[in-house]
C-alpha positions, 0 to 999 in steps of 0.5 A: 521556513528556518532557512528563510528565517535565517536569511533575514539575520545575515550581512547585507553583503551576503543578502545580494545572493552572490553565494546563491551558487555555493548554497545549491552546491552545498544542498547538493552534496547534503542531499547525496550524503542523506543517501550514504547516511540511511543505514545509521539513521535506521536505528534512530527513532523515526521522528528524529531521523527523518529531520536529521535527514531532511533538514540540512538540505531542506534549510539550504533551499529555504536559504536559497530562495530569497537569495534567489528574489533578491538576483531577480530584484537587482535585474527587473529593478521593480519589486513587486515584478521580481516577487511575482516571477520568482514566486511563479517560478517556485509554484511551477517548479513544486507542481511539475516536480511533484507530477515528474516524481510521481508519474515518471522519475518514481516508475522510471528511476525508483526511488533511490533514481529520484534522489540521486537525480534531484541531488545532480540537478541541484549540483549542476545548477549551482555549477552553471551558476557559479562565477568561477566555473572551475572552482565549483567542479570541485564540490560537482565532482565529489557529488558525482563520486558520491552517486556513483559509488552508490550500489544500484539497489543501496536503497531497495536493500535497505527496505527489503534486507534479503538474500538476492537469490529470494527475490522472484520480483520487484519493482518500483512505483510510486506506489513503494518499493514492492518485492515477491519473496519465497521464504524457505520453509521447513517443510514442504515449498517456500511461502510467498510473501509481498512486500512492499516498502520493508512491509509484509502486506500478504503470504501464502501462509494457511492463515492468510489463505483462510481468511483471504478465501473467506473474503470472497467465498462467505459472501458470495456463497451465502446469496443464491447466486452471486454472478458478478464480483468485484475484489479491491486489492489482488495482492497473492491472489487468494480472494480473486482465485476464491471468487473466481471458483465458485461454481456460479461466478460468471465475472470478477473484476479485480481493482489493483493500485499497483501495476507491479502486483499482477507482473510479480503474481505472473511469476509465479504458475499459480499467478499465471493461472489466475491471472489468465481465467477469461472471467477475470478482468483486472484494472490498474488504479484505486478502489474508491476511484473505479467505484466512483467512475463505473456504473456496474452493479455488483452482487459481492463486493471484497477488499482487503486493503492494506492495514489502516496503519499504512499511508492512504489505506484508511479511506477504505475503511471509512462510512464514505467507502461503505456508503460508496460500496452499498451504491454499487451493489445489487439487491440483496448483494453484500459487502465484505472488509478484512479488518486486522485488530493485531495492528491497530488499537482497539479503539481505532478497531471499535470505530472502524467497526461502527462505520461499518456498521452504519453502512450495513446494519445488519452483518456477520463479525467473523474470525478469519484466522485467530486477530484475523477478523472479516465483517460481512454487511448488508443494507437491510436484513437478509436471511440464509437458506441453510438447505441452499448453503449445503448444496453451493458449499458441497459444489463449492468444496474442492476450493474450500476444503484446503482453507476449511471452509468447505461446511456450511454450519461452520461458515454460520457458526453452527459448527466449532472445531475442538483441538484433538491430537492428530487435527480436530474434531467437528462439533455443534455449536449448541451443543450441551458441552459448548461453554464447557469446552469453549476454553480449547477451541478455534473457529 
């Protein structure tokens, strides 16, 4: 908008578009110097950085695109005509650039590909275009230094900053720039972490394999028999590899955004293991989608997708999703959702947890590891049979134990664990000393 403001302020003589080849050369060689310009923008704030980055190519487009009009208008000779075919060229240009990042220069090139293959293409434009052929190799030539001297993984490093020799996986999508790295530990062997765009979205900590078992393991294990299960988001697997241990799961199908996500958990032996299970059935796509598209009902449904912080994720946190999820569940299934409070504020928390509420009135808040929280809802009142629970708990309890959820009263609340030197001690939730000893214990 600023670059066509500024057309309207320049000589007539400059207004002909004869400079258009010298604009597109210019925006080129801005374009390829944001690359080069990343590493000090990171320490700007975001809000000033982005257009510090953006702007100066983005002011030479807007330039470029009257010029363009008025070239059209000195060869059609009518002006409505001129208008119209530019203004065609434009929209088709910004929708099949968008369809062309998204589905093949993003997957095929990444993101760093994308961006040295548009600075090119401007560059090479303005080159074809110029009258002077060899006076404009000057300014293509030092784009193409620019280019290639570019590192190979300049960009990816600067999201993810690790040592190489970390790395078990990475990739590109449009989905971002996703990495599996092991992360050396103190004792024992490396946690896994995946991270995507510089962001980590899960480990293979305790904590996250706690709430993450939780997820799947809780609602199912609180129906008599939860056969069929759908898991939204595979991330490290936890949840998928809790649904698919329960001893009266028969189907898990798993929803994963993605393709990435199960190439990088099949690097692993563990990921090998899972992701072969016959009763396993993963689908590549968006969780809301295949909810929409698919008619099977299900008697749990789980997810746990990314923090509603990040772009896009918040439409799974929402009453629509929830009214959504309550379409596709059996009678009496249930519903569980992950909601991380240490990342969002607290009245974003209280809302979220409201919409859910409005979808399952009747429902458990449960602390999965410390801010870690999960909501388990139902459609209308349910009860638990305790002597049940033991039975499918005490089954269930080769793949509980290691998270700690291997006792039916704590998964109810009728257990606590106090703190003791050397591990804990289990003890019951109404008991006389309770509040007494409320200050030292964790769920």
């Amino acid at each position: 908008a600023s670059g066509g403001a500024v057309v309207s302020l320049l000589p007539t003589r400059l207004q002909a578009g004869r400079r258009l080849p010298e604009l597109l050369l210019l925006a080129s060689v801005f374009s390829a110097l944001s690359l080069w310009l990343l590493p000090w923008a990171q320490r700007l704030p975001a809000l000033l950085a982005n257009p510090l980055l953006i702007a100066p190519t983005g002011m030479l487009l807007g330039l470029a695109f009257p010029l363009l009009a008025e070239q059209c208008h000195l060869h059609i000779r009518q002006a409505a005509a001129s208008a119209g075919w530019v203004l065609a060229a434009n929209t088709a240009g910004s929708l099949s650039g968008s369809l062309l990042a998204a589905f093949l220069a993003l997957p095929w090139g990444g993101l760093q590909g994308t961006l040295v293959a548009g600075s090119l293409w401007l560059g090479l434009l303005g080159w074809l275009l110029a009258p002077a052929l060899a006076r404009a190799l000057v300014p293509l030539g030092l784009l193409v230094a620019f280019t290639v001297l570019l590192p190979r993984d300049y960009v990816f490093r600067l999201f993810l900053p690790v040592d190489p020799s970390r790395i078990v996986y990475r990739g590109e999508d449009s989905y971002g720039a996703l990495a599996l790295v092991a992360q050396p530990q103190a004792v024992g062997e490396p946690s896994l972490e995946l991270i995507v765009d510089g962001f980590n979205m899960m480990s293979s900590g305790l904590p996250t394999r706690r709430y993450a078992t939780a997820l799947a393991a809780l609602p199912a294990l609180w129906q008599p028999e939860a056969a069929d299960i759908l898991v939204i988001c595979l991330g490290l697997g936890h949840t998928t590899e809790a649904a698919l241990r329960l001893p009266h799961t028969r189907r898990v199908d798993c929803v994963e955004l993605s393709p990435h996500v199960p190439r990088a958990l099949a690097r692993t032996a563990r990921g090998q293991k899972l992701l072969n299970d016959p009763k396993l059935h993963v689908h590549i796509g968006d969780g809301r989608h295949y909810l929409l598209t698919s008619e099977r009902q299900f008697d749990v449904i789980t997810a746990e997708p990314p923090p509603p912080v990040r772009a896009g994720a918040v439409h799974l946190y929402t009453r629509d999703y929830y009214r959504l999820c309550a379409s596709r569940l059996k009678p009496g299934g249930l519903v569980a959702q992950w909601f991380p409070i240490f990342q969002i504020p607290r009245q974003h928390t209280r809302a979220m947890i409201a919409a859910f509420l409005e979808g399952y009135p009747h429902a458990y808040l449960i602390e999965g590891a410390g801010p870690q929280l999960l909501m388990v809802g139902a459609t209308r009142p349910w009860q638990v049979d305790f002597s049940g629970l033991v039975e499918r708990v005490a089954r269930a309890a080769p793949g509980l134990q290691r998270t700690g959820w291997d006792s039916a009263g704590l998964q109810l609340g009728d257990e606590f664990f106090l703190k003791r030197e050397g591990g804990f001690e289990r003890h019951p939730a109404r008991s006389e000393d309770f509040h007494r000893k409320a200050g030292n214990f964790a769920f």
